[in-house]
N, C-alpha and C positions, 0 to 999 in steps of 0.2 A: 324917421324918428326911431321905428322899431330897429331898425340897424345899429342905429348909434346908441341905442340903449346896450343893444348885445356887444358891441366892441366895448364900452365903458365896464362892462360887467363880464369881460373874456375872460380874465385869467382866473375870476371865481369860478366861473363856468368850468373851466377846466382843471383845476384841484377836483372841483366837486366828482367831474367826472372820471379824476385819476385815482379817487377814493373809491369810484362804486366801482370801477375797474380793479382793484386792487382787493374791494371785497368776495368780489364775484369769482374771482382766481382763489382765493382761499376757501369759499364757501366749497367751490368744486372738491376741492383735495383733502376737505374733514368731512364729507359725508356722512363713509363708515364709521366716524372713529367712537362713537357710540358702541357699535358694534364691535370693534376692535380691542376695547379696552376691557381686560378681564382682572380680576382676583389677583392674577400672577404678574401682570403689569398691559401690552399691547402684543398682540400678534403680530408682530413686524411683519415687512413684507421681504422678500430674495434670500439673499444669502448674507451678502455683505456688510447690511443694519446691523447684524449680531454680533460682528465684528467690533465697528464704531461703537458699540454700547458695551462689550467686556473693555474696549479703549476709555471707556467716559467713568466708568467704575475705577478706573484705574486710577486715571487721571486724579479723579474726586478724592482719592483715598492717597495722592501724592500731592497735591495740587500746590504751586502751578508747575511740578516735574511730569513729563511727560517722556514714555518710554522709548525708546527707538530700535530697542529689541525685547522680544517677545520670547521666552521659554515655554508659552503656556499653547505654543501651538507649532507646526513642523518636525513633530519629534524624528531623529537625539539630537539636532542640528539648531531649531529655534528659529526663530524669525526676524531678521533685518525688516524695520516699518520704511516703505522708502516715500509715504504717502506725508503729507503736509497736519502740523496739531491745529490748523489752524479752524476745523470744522470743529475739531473734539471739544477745544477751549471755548468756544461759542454755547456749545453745550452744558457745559460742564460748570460754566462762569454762571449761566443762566440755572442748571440746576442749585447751585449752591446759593444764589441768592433767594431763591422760589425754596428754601429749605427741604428738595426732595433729596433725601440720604439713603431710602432704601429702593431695592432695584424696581419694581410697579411703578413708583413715583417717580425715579431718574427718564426711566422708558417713556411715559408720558409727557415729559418735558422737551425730552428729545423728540418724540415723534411730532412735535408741532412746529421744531424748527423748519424742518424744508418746507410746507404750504407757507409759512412764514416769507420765508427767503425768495420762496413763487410768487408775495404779493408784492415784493419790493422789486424784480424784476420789473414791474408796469410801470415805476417811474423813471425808470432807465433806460426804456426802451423807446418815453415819450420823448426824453432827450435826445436821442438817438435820431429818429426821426422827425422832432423840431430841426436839427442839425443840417440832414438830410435836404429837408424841402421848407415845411414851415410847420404850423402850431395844426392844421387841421393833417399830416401826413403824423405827427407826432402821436395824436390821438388814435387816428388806424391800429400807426404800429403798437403803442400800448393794447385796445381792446385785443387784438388779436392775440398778442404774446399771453392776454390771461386764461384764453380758452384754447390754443393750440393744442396740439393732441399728441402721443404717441410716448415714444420714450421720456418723450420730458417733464409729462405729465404724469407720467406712473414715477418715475423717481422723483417728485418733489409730493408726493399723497404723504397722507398724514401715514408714520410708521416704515416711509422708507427711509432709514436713518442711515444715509450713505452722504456723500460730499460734492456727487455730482449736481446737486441743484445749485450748491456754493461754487461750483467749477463755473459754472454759466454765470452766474452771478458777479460776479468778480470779474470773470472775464469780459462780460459786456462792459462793465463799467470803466475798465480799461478802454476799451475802444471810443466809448465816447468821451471818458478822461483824454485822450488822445487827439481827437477829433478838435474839442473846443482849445487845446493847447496849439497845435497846429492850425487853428484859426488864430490864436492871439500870433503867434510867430512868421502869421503870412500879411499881418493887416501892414496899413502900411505907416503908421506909429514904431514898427518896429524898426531899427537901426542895431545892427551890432557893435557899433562905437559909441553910440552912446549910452551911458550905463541906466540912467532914469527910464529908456525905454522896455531895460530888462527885466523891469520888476517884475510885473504882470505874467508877462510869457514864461517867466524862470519858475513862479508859483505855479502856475497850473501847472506846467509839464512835469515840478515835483511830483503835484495830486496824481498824474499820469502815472509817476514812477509808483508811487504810495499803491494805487490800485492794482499795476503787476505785481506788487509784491504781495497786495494780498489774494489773487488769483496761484501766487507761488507759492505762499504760505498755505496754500492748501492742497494743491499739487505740484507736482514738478513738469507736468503737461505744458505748463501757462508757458514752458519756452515757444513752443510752438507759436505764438503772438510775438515772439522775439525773433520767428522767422518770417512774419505776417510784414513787421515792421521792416526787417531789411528789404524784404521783396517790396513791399511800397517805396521806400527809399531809393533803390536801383532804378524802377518806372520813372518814379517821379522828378528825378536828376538827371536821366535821358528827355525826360518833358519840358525842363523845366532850359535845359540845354539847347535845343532845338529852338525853344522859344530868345532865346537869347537872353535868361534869367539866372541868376545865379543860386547856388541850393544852399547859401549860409544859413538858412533859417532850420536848414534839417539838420545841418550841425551841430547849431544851438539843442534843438529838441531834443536829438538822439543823444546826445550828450549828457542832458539832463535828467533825461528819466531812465537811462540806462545806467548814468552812475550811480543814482540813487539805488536802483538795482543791487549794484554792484557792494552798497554800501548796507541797503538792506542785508544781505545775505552774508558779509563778515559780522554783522549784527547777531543774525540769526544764529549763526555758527555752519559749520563743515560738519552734522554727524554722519558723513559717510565717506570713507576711505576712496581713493583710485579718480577716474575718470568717467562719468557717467551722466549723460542727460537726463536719464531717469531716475538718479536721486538726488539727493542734496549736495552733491560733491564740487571740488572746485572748477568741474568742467561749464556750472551756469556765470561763473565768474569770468571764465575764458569765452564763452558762449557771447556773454555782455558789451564785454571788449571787443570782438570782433565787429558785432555790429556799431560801437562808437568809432572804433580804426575803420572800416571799409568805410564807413558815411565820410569822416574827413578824406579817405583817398579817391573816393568820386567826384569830392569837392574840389580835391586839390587838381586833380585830373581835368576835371571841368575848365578851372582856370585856366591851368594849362594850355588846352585843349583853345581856349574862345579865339573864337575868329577864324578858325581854320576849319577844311571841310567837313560837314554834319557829321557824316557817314563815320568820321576818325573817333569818334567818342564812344559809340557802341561795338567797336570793333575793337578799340584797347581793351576797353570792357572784358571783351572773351576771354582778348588774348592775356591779359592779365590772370582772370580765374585761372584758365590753362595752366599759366607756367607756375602760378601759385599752389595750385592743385601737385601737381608735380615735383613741387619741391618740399611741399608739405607728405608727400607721400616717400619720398628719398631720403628726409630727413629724421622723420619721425612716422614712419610706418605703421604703429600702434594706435598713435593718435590719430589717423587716417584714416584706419582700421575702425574705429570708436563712433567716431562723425558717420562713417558711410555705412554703420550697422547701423547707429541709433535714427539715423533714416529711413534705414533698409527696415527696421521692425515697426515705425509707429505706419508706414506706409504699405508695405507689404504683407505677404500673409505665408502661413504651412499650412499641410495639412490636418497638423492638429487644431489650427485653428479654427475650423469649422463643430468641431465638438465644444466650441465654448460660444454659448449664444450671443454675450456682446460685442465676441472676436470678429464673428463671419462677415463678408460680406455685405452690402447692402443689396440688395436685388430692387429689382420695380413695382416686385410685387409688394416687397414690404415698403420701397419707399409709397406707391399710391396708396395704400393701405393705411398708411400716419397722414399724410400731408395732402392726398388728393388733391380738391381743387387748388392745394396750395403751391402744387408743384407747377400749372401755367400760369400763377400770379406771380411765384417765383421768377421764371422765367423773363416776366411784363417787366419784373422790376431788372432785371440784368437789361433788357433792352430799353428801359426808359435811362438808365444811367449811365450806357455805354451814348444814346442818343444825345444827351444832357451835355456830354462830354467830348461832342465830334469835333467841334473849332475852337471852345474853351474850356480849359480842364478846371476843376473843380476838385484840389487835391481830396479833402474829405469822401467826395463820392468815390474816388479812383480809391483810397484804402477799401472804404466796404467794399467794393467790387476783389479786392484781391482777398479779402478776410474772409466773402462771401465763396470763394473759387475755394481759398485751402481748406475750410472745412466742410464744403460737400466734399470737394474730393475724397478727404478723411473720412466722410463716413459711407463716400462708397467702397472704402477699402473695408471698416470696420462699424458695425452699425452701431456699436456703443454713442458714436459721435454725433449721432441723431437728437441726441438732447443738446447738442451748444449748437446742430443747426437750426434745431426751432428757434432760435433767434435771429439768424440771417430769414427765417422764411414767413416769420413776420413783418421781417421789416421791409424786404423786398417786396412784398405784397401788398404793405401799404405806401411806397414809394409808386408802384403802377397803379393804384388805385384811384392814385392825389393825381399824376400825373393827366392818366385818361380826362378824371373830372376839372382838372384844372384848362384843360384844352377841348371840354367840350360845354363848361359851362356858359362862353357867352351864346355859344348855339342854343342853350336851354334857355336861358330869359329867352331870349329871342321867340324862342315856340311859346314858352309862357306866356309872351305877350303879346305874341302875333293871338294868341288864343283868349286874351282878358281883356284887352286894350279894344274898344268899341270903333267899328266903322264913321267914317265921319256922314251925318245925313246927306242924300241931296236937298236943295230947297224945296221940292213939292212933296218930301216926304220919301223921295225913293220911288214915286211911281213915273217919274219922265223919261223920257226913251230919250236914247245918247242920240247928242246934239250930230247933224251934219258935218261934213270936212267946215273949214272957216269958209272959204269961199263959194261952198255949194259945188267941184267938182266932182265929176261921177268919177269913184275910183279911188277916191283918197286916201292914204292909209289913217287909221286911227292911232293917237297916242299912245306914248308905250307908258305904262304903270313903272317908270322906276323907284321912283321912292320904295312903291312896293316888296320888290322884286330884290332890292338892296338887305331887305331885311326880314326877306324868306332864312330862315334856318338850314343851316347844314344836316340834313338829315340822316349823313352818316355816321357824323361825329355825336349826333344823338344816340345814336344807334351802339355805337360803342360804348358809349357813357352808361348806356341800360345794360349791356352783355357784361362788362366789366365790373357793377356794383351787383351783378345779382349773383356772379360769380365769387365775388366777393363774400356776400350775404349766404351763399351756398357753406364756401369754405367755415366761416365762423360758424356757424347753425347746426354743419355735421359735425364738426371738433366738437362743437361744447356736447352734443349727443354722445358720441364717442369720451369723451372725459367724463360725463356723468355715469354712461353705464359699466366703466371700466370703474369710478370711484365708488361705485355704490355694491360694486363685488368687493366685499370686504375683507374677503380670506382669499381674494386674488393672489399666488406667490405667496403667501404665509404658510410657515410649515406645516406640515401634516399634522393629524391629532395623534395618529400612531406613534411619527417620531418623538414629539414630547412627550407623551409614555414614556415611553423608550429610555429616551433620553434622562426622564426624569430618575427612572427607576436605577437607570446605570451609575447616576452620581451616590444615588443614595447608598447603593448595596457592591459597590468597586472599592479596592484599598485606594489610599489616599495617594497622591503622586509624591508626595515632598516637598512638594515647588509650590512655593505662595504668589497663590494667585493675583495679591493686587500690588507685588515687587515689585519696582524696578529695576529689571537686572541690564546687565553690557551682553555686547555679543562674545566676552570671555568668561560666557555663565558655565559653572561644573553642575550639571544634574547629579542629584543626588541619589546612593543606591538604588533606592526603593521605586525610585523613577520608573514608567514605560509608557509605550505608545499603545495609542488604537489609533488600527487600519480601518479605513470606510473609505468609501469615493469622494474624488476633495470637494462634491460639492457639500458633503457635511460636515467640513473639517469646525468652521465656525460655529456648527449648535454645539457641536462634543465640547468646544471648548466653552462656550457661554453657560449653556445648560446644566451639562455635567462635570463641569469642571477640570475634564480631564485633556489630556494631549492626543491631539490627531497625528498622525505622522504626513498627510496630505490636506491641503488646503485650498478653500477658490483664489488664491493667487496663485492657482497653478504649481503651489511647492509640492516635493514629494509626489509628484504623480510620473512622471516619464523618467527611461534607461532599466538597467539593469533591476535595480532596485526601487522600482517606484511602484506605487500602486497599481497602476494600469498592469502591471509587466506581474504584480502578486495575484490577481485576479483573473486574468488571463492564462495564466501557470495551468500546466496541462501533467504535474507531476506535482506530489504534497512534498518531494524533498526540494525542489526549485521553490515555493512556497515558502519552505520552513526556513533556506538560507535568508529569505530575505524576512520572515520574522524576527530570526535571532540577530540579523545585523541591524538592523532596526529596534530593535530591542519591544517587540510586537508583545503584549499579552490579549488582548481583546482585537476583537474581529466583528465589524457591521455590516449588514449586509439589508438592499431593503430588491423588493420587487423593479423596481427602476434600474438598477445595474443588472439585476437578470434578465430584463428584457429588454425596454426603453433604450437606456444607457449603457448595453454593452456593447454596440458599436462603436460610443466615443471612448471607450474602456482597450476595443482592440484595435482602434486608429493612434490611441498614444502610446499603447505596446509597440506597434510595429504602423510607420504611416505609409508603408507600399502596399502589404498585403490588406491592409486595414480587417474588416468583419468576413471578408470571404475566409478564409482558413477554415471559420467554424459556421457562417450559413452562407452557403455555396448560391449563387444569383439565377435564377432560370425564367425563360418565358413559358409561360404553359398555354397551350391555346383555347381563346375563350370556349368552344363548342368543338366538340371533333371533327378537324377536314378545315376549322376556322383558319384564316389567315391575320385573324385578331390577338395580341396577345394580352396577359397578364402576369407581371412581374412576381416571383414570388421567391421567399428567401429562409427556406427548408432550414433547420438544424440537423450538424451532423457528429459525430461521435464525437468529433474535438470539442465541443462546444457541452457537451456534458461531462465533456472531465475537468472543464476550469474549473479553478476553485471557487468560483462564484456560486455554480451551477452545482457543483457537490455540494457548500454548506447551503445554500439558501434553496435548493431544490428539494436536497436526500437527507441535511440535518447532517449530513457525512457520514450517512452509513451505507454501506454498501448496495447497490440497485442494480436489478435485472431488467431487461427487455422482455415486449412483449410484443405487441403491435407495430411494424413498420410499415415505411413505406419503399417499396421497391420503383425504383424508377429510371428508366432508359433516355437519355439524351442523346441528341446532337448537338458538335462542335459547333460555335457561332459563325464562323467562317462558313463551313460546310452547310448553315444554315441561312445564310445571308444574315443575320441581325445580328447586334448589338450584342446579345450572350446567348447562354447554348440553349439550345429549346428543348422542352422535353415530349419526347414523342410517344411514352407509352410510362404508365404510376399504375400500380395496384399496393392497397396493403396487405400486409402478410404477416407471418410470425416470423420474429428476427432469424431464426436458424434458416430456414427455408427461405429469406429474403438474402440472406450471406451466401447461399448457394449460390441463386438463381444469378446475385451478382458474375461471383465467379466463374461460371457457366458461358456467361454472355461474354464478359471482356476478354474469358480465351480465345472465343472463337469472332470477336464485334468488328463489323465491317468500319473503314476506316475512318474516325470524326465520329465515333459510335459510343458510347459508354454506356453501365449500369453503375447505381450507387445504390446506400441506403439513406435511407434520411427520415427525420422525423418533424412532425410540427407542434408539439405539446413539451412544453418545459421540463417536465418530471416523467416523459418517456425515452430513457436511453433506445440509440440503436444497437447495443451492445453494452458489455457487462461494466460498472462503474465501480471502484475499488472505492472500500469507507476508509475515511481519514483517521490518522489513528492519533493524532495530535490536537482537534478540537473537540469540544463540547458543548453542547446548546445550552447558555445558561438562562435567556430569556426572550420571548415573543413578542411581540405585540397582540393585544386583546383580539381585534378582529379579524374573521375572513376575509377573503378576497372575492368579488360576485365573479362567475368565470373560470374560478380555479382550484384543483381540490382543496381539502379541508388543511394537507400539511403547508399548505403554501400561505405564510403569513408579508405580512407588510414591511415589517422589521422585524431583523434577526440576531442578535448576540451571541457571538461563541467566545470563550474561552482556548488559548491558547496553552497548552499544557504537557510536561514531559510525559505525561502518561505510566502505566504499568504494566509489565511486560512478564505475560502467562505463556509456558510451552505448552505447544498444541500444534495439533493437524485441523483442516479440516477448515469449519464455519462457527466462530463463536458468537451469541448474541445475546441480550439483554433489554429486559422491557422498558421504556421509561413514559413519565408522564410530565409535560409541560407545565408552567405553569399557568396555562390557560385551560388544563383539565387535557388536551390532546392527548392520545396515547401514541405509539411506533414504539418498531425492536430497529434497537443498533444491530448488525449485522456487519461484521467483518472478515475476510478470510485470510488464514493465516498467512505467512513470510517467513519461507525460510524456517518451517518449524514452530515460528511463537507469532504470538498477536501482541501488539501494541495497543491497549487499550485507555479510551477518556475518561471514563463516566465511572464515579464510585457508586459502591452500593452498600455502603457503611459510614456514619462521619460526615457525610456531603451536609452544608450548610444553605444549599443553593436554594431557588426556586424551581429548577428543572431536577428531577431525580430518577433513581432507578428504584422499580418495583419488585427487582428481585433477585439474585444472584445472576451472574453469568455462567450461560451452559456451553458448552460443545455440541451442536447437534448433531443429534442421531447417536448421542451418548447420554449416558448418565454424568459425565464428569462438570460439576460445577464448581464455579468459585468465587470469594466474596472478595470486594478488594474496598480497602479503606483509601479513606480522603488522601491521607498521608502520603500514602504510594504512588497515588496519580502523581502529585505535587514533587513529590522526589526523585520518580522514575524508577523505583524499585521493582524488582521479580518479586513472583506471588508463586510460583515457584518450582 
């Protein structure tokens, strides 16, 4: 009776339970936001939020036009958006009806969509795996997807206002949009002659279409399911071949939800030129086409092909792509060119790409570090669906299984992709879960009730001793207990069923640990307090750009005179531009930072004239600078300068051994002179003024060859005084036995090994408030210079000049002269700044001083 209560009462049960699942996902990811929410709006979290919200501002104040190029960031170039509005306008639709118009209250609204879009996930996923197995695999898969861990849970928290939650989103929904459309077009109602049975199967696999386009409409990623769908399609028409079935029914599908596609997207429009899978171009319309033409020449091939031997079907197959390949590359080279890049990059990797943390790699370490016990349930679930599938195939599970293959692969190329695989590793998870318990539950009644179920008595109670053979022969064997023995339990399929849910119960119990302590860090990836300072004070107290910020302009924008850029490392291209309104010339999509002229190649500069070409062609006034590029981050600084030599040039690699006589080592990676003359290291070490050595360290190596390891070791360090550490160098490598060297080197930021030249073309205009624990007192967090023609005094000699910060710090500018005259930054009359000079500039070891107005810095004038 209790049974059939619970069936009559299932599907409430299950809402009910899709509701607390869907609470308990959102509840996770607003935590903080208590915490988060300030006076000036949310602390966002990364980089990219900042972005999406000067986009939502923009939008709001154009609405419903949305930009597709940006002047307000990449300066003098601007920014082609190649990303989908389809995240923004969700936003934006939602702020303006919630009447938030100014930026706190836009931020706020925004920062609720993604935990939002994480709770709608759980009904998606219960379909998914309804699909899969039945209603109790569908529940797994939901509970699990609302407390999975790692990337996908930090980009869907309250405040990460980025579009990757809606990437997931959308694209699952596709796939189960897919699945139940490919169910109506496999049942067997369906006939392609006759037109009544096309209703049903045509609509869904519209919805099919509808839902790629709104995984499209938010990125241009979602082709990538457009390659999911043809590789399912190729299997499944070899499967279907072999079986001696015909694949009209894929014809129909792919037909229908890829035209829609296709009709989508002349809807949408073409805003971007050429050929490209990565943006909006007419290459997803050709993309489209290809997969509705190859599904009909499989088909047609098929028929072709029926009745003749197996083996001829997958073997036209190749030989087709082959010569098509081929001809496609004879004919049209470029387009060939296009296809086997846009492969080659979403699969591949450089070496810059390891300086971009969503770029790299996935390792094992990071994968058991997200997914743990989820990575050998993952697994349970690839062998329970390839088992599922051994004599009868099951088109729906063969898709997951190929959708579940291309996006691990993807994110063992790229760990970005970790967030659309927590949805394959939910669901595979509860596919082995349902699986185990599904094939070990009649062993459990069984123990249940070999365990509950009462012995029958014997007639005197249980006390009679077992009766004689029947005849009374000595030796008889006694009856065997089969009934008994019928309905002993499998005790290892029990066994499994308990290894499998506690593993289970393992994996959900750490996620949701792991999600709560990662959501309850609530300035986890939120910007520094220093940089918005910073930041704040830069919008307040910089000339205005020109360029209205909330235009929509084309990418045939003219920046106007007054226009300039500021350089900073592109991961803060997006605050410069949110915060302070101003234009970065790099940014975290990667613009303006690699070649000649890029950031990396300006900061790295080992010369202020290499610098300066690349400020004036850049049209550079302002310069950021924070402690992360001078230390942290100047290794990904000197791998996109230059990705052969990478950070060796300026901290040379050695083993040092742990104890004298040790055959233990310890890596260690010294700074050496090059590394104090980038311009990183001059303004954000010395302020850009000129620095002497003091303390080194002298130190002797061997070649790692001639050392047996890895890199060179060093076999004898003392410190010393830079002069006397230049000698002793010298000394040694005239006379150094062979795989033998001395160098100097140093391991404190603001100790040259040698003399550092001050820059004569910047100026400190402002700090950030506090110190750094660890580092002296001139080394702040964030730094502002001023780029500036300077004023140019004849002299010999050493000129220098007191100033004080505007955090109260004092230092002398110290420069020496060129050529007869200095080029000087800093006025000492007129200056409107925060940073100033206390007092003329002198020549020392003279009396000759001189005062130089604002004016002249600004103009470049002689003083005289």
């Amino acid at each position: 009776m209790a049974r059939a209560e619970l069936t009559k009462y299932r599907t409430y049960i299950i809402i009910a339970l899709l509701i607390i699942f869907s609470v308990f996902a959102l509840w996770i990811r607003v935590i903080a936001a208590d915490q988060m929410i300030t006076a000036a709006g949310v602390d966002l979290l990364g980089n990219d939020p900042w972005y999406n919200l000067r986009q939502v501002e923009q939008t709001i104040a154009n609405y419903p036009g949305y930009a597709w190029f940006d002047a307000m960031t990449h300066f003098p170039h601007g920014e082609t958006v190649y990303w989908g509005p389809l995240f923004i306008y969700i936003i934006s639709t939602l702020s303006i009806l919630a009447g938030a118009s100014a930026r706190p209250d836009i931020m706020v609204v925004a920062s609720w969509v993604p935990p939002l879009m994480a709770a709608a996930m759980v009904p998606v996923m219960y379909g998914l795996g309804a699909k899969m197995a039945d209603w109790k695999t569908g529940l797994l898969s939901a509970g699990l997807i609302a407390v999975v861990s790692g990337q996908y849970v930090y980009r869907s928290l309250f405040g990460f206002v980025d579009h990757h939650i809606a990437e997931v989103l959308f694209a699952t929904l596709f796939v189960l949009a897919y699945i139940v459309a490919l169910g109506a077009v496999r049942s067997p109602e369906f006939d392609i002659r006759k037109f009544e049975t096309l209703k049903k199967p045509a609509l869904l696999a519209a919805f099919a279409g509808i839902a790629y386009l709104l995984g499209l409409y938010t990125m241009p990623t979602m082709v990538l399911f457009a390659l999911i769908v043809g590789l399912f399609t190729l299997v499944q028409f070899i499967w279907d071949y072999y079986r001696g079935r015909t694949g009209e029914y894929l014809a129909f599908l792919n037909l229908v939800v890829f035209g829609v596609a296709i009709l989508g997207m002349f809807v949408f429009g073409m805003p971007h030129p050429g050929f490209s899978l990565s943006q909006y171009s007419m290459m997803h319309v050709i993309a489209y086409l290809l997969v509705i033409v190859g599904t009909f020449l499989l088909y047609g091939l098929a028929a072709y092909l029926q009745g003749k031997q197996k083996f001829l079907y997958p073997l036209s197959i190749v030989g087709i792509a082959v010569v098509g390949l081929l001809a496609v590359f004879a004919a049209a080279p470029d387009f060939f060119n296009i296809i086997m890049g846009s492969i080659g990059a979403f699969f591949g990797s450089q070496a810059i790409t390891t300086t971009v943390q969503e770029a790299r790699a996935w390792s094992f370490d990071d994968a058991w570090r997200t997914f743990h016990w989820g990575l050998l349930l993952m697994v349970g679930g690839f062998a329970a669906l390839l088992y599922r599938n051994r004599r009868e195939e099951h088109p729906a599970q063969v898709f997951v299984l190929i959708w579940s293959v291309i996006i691990l692969y993807s994110t063992i190329a790229h760990i970005r992709y970790e967030y659309y695989l927590a949805a394959n590793i939910a669901l595979l998870s509860a596919i082995f879960i349902g699986f185990v318990v599904d094939a070990g539950w009649p062993e459990i009644r069984r123990l249940v009730g070999a365990r509950t179920e009462p012995s029958p008595p014997a007639p005197d109670g249980g006390n009679t001793p077992a009766e004689p053979s029947k005849k009374g022969q000595k030796g008889a064997k006694p009856q065997k207990p089969k009934a008994a023995a019928k309905h002993q339990p499998d005790y290892l399929k029990v066994g499994a069923v308990a290894v499998v849910v506690a593993v289970g119960l393992l994996f959900a119990a750490s996620s949701t640990m792991s999600d709560i302590a990662l959501s309850s860090s609530a300035h986890y990836g939120s910007m520094n307090s220093q940089w918005q300072e910073s930041l704040a004070w830069f919008g307040e107290n910089t000339p205005e750009t020109g360029v209205d910020y909330y235009a929509i302009d084309t990418n045939s924008y003219t920046y106007p005179e007054e226009a300039y850029g500021v350089i900073s490392w592109w991961d803060y291209g997006h605050w410069i531009t949110f915060i302070s309104k101003r234009i970065p010339t790099a940014n975290p999509f990667q613009r303006g930072v690699a070649g000649q002229y890029g950031a990396a190649a300006y900061f790295t500069a080992t010369s202020e004239e290499t610098a300066n070409e690349i400020s004036d062609l850049l049209g550079v006034r302002y310069v950021i600078t924070d402690i992360e590029m001078d230390t942290g981050k100047f290794w990904a600084m000197a791998t996109w300068a230059n990705a052969t030599a990478g950070v060796t040039p300026f901290q040379p690699q050695f083993l040092m051994p742990s104890a004298p006589g040790s055959t233990s080592y310890t890596a260690v990676a010294p700074f050496n002179q090059n590394y104090y003359e980038t311009m990183v290291s001059r303004l954000h070490n010395f302020d850009g003024s000129m620095a002497e050595p003091s303390s080194v360290f002298y130190v002797e190596y061997r070649d790692a060859g001639l050392a047996g390891t890895s890199l060179p070791v060093i076999t004898s360090s003392q410190m010393m005084d830079a002069s006397a550490a230049s000698a002793a160098v010298e000394a040694f490598n005239k006379n150094a036995p062979a795989g033998s060297h001395a160098t100097v080197v140093s391991t404190t930021i603001n100790a040259p090994t040698g003399r550092v030249s001050a820059l004569q073309h910047y100026r400190l205009v402002h700090e950030s408030p506090l110190g750094l624990s660890g580092y002296p007192a001139g080394i702040k967090y964030v730094k502002i210079f001023e780029y500036v023609p300077g004023a140019t005094i004849a002299g010999e000699g050493t000129i220098e000049v007191p100033i004080v910060t505007n955090t109260g710090r004092t230092f002398t500018y110290r420069q020496e002269s060129v050529n007869g005259t200095f080029v000087v930054p800093y006025a000492t009359t007129g200056g409107q700044g925060e940073v100033k000079a206390t007092g003329p500039y002198r020549i020392a070891g003279t009396t000759l001083t001189f005062d130089v107005t604002e004016d002249a810095i600004l103009q470049g004038s002689s003083i005289n």
